[in-house]
Each structure stands twice: as C-alpha cells, then as structure tokens.
C-alpha positions in Angstrom: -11.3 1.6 13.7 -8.0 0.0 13.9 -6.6 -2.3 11.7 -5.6 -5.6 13.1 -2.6 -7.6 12.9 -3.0 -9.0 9.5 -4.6 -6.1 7.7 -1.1 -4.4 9.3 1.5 -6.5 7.7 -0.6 -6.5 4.3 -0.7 -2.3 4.2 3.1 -2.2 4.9 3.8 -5.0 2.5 2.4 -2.7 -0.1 3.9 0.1 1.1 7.2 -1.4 1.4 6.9 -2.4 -2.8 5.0 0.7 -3.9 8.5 2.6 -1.9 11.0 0.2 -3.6 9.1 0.9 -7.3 9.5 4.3 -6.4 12.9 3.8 -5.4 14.2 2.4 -8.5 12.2 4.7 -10.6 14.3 7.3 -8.9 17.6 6.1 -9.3 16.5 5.4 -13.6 16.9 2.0 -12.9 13.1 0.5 -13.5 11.5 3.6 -15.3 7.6 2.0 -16.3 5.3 3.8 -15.3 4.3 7.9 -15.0 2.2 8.1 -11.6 2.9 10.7 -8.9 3.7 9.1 -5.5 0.3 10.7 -3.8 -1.5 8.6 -6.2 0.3 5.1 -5.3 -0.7 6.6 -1.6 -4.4 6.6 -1.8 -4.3 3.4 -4.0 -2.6 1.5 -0.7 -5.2 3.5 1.5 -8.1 2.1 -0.4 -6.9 -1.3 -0.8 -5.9 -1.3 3.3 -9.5 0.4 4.0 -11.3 -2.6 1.8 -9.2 -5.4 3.4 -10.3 -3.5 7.0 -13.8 -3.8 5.7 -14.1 -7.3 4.8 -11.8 -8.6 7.7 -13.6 -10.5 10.6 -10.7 -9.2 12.6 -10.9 -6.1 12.4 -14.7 -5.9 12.6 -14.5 -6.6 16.1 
C-alpha cells in the first residue's frame, strides 16, 4: 500500500521536525528530552501507518 499525496507531505512534515529536534539536541542548543532517534522513527512510522489507515485516499 502506498501512501498518497497527503499522507506523503504529513510523514515528511514529521520527519522534517522530529530531524530539526534532533538537530538542535545535537548542537546543545534545545536539550529536553532523553529518547534515542530509532524511537522518534517508529513513532513517525505508526502515526504515517494510522493516517494511511483512516485515509479514503489511500484506501483506494
């Protein structure tokens, strides 16, 4: 099953904040929070995988 469009620009929208977050947690700029960066990675996967199951679009 493929993701559609929309389902597509929501998954990289997370990944894109989850990777800044990282980012400045990196650089000691924005030090909050103690998770490992495969964890933030299946959180993304199961939020894209819900929004795949509950979009009309991609249920095609």
């Amino acid at each position: 099953m493929m993701p559609c469009k929309k389902c597509s620009g929501v998954c990289g929208a997370i990944f894109l904040v989850i990777g800044i977050l990282f980012l400045l947690q990196d650089l000691s700029i924005w030090n909050f929070w103690g998770i490992n960066w495969y964890t933030a990675l299946f959180i993304v996967l199961g939020i894209g995988k819900i929004a795949m199951g509950k979009c009309p679009d991609c249920q095609k």
